[in-house]
Phi, psi and omega in degrees: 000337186270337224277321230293298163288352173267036099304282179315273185343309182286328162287291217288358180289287187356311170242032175277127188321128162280143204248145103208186205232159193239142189220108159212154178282014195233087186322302186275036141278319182285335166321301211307303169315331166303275191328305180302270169352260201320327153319337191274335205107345154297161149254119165279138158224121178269155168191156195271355166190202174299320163306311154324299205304309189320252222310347178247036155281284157347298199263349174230047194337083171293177175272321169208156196238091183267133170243140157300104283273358199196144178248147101344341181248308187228156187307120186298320196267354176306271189004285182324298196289303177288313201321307211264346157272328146302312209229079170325297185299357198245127185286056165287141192234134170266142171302128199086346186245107168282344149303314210043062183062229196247354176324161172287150186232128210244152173334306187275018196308333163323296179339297197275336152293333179316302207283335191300279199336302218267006177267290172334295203312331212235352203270136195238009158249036171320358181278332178263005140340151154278174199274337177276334182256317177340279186322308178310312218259341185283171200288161169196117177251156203282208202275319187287327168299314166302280195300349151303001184246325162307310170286005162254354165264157220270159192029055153274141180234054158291107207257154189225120198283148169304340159319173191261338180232129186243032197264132176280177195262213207255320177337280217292344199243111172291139180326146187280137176284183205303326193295335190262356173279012191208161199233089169267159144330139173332067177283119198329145143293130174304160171284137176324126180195155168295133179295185176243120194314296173305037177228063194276148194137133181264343196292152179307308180278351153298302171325303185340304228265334143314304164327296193307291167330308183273341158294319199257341168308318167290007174245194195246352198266136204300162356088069157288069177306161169197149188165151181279172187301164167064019158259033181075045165279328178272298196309338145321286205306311196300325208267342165301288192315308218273351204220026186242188119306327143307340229274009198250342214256149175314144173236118189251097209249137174205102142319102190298288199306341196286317195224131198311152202290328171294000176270300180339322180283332182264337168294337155263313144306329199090156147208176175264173165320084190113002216275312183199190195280099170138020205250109222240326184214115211320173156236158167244150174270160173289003193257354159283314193281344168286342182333114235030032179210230160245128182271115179268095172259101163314123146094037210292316165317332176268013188288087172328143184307306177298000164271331200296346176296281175316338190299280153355272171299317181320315224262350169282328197233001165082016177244185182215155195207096202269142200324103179098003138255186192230354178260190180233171197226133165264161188216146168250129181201131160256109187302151148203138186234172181215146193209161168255359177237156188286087141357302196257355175277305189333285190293327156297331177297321166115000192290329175243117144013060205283023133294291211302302180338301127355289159299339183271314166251080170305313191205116161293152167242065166306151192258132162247137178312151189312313191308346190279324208216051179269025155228052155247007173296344156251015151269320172285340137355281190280001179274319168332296212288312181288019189253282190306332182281359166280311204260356134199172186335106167330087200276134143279194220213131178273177186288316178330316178284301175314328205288286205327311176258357138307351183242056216232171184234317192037064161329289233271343173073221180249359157306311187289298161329316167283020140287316189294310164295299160321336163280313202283339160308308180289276177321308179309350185057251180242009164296091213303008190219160178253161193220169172294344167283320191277358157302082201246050176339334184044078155154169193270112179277127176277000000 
């Protein structure tokens, strides 16, 4: 009468599904993995950051745990560290780390490489990498190949001069950056989706990043760009706004690095009448002038700490309280910040507020450097150029001139390229082409 069930109890441990979950913000990454694990005889439970993972760790104590290279909510190695300190026992794996660190390794660690490999193999969110295997792994076609696909494409206007040899020499030509020196392999297309019209460019991480934008704009939920300078974070921040319900409500741009900190306070809260010395007449601050619509705060990283406080309370309970009342104003303002520095190193470091931190990048964007995406450079070429053709004539470009600013390095990003064009028009003068003398980098390339 005892052996029956205690038979039964030991089969049903025997075939009970081993659970785990996969957390990333890139639905069809956690698809693919899923699909693979359940094929094995897991239960997959998904969730979209760190927070997911906690609570259904709690409820389904798994065997194993997959993340992805990056969280949208919480800091990845903060992350890392409590986790594997609650929860020893569970075989956590980073997307990228084939090992899986320093973690403890569970039975089943194949499985779950098994499933990584066969994800990789397939995979169309190279963006979501860390930015050192992003680099190894996106496609980088070298400099000669973009431009034969730019002179083959409709209304380009690259011109090939009639000389016999028209490739400039090693004077004239700065050393080819790390993209134009390697040949990658082909890499799938993301699934289809509309680019963001402000986002020229074709490249997988321009897609990315067109995606991301159009996932997260119809929501309420805050914004956090990061990107090096000059790679287009407010026209991101802008394409949120223009693609939200707001998009009819003010849009409120405050540069954090622009204005000295003692100001800083009243350019965001407001103040009264009488406040301090010289304050002759109340003000509304911007994040009262964003009220139903969107507040952009640049430079987010330059924010002082006495402030990141006050920041803070807006963004837990929506009201403010401007400098020299005593009452508080509620305001609807939806944050999208934008910053050039790791944010989240900033902030485990203690340089930033790692609450505030937290609230702002509810869903990250990177933005990428040209280097990342140097062979859309002869679509921002021509878009420029056709920009620069309202105020005169529209010039084309010889290839020579192109090779050039394809072996380009561009620290300056494509700000420095639409600059960089805008000087050689003006040194081409009334010449209808642009040429390799009018390349002008305005500093010395080694």
């Amino acid at each position: 009468m005892v052996t029956a069930p205690v038979l039964a109890l030991s089969c049903n441990t025997r075939t009970r599904p081993r659970t785990a979950i996969i957390a990333s913000s890139d639905r069809s990454f956690r698809e693919r993995i899923s699909e693979t694990l359940t094929g094995l005889r897991w239960q997959v439970r998904e969730g979209e950051g760190g927070a997911d993972v906690w609570s259904q760790s709690h409820a389904a104590m798994p065997e194993a745990v997959i993340v992805d290279s990056w969280l949208p909510d919480l800091e990845l190695a903060e992350f890392i560290e409590q986790y594997r300190g609650s929860f020893p026992q569970v075989d956590l794996i980073v997307a990228g780390e084939a090992t899986g660190a320093s973690g403890p390794r569970g039975p089943y660690r194949q499985e779950l490489l098994y499933a990584l490999r066969r994800c990789q193999d397939s995979d169309t969110a190279a963006w979501n990498a860390a930015p050192e295997a992003f680099l190894s792994r996106a496609a980088e076609a070298n400099s000669m190949t973009a431009i034969e696909a730019a002179r083959t494409s409709q209304g380009t206007k690259i011109l090939i001069p009639q000389q016999k040899d028209c490739r400039p020499n090693e004077n004239q030509v700065a050393k080819p950056s790390a993209w134009a020196n390697r040949i990658g392999t082909t890499q799938p297309k993301h699934e289809s989706i509309d680019r963001i019209p402000e986002l020229i460019g074709n490249a997988p991480c321009m897609t990315e990043v067109s995606r991301r934008i159009r996932l997260v704009a119809p929501r309420m939920t805050p914004v956090l760009i990061e990107g090096p300078t000059g790679s287009g974070k407010e026209l991101v921040a802008e394409a949120v706004h223009r693609l939200s319900s707001r998009s009819r409500k003010p849009f409120v741009v405050l540069n954090c690095a622009a204005i000295p900190e003692a100001l800083l306070e009243t350019e965001l809260f407001g103040h009264t009448r009488g406040a301090f010395t010289g304050a002759v007449q109340g003000r509304v601050g911007r994040i009262e002038a964003a009220d139903a619509g969107t507040l952009f705060l640049d430079e987010i990283g330059e924010l002082p700490l006495s402030l990141q406080s006050k920041l803070l309370r807006f963004v837990e309970c929506g009201e403010l309280q401007r400098v020299g009342d005593n009452d508080r104003v509620k305001v609807d303002v939806r944050i999208v910040a934008a910053t050039h520095r790791p944010l989240g190193q900033l902030a485990h470091e203690g340089a930033f507020r790692s609450d505030l931190y937290y609230r702002l990048a509810v869903f990250l964007i990177r933005t990428p450097a040209l280097v990342e995406h140097g062979e859309d450079i002869p679509i921002l070429v021509n878009h420029f150029l056709d920009k620069l053709g309202k105020q005169a004539p529209v010039k084309g470009i010889e290839e020579a001139a192109l090779a050039k600013l394809m072996m380009h390095g561009w620290p300056g990003n494509v700000r420095e390229l639409q600059h960089v064009l805008e000087r050689a028009v003006i040194l081409a003068g009334d010449a209808p082409t642009l040429t390799v003398r009018d390349i002008d980098f305005g500093y010395m390339v080694n």
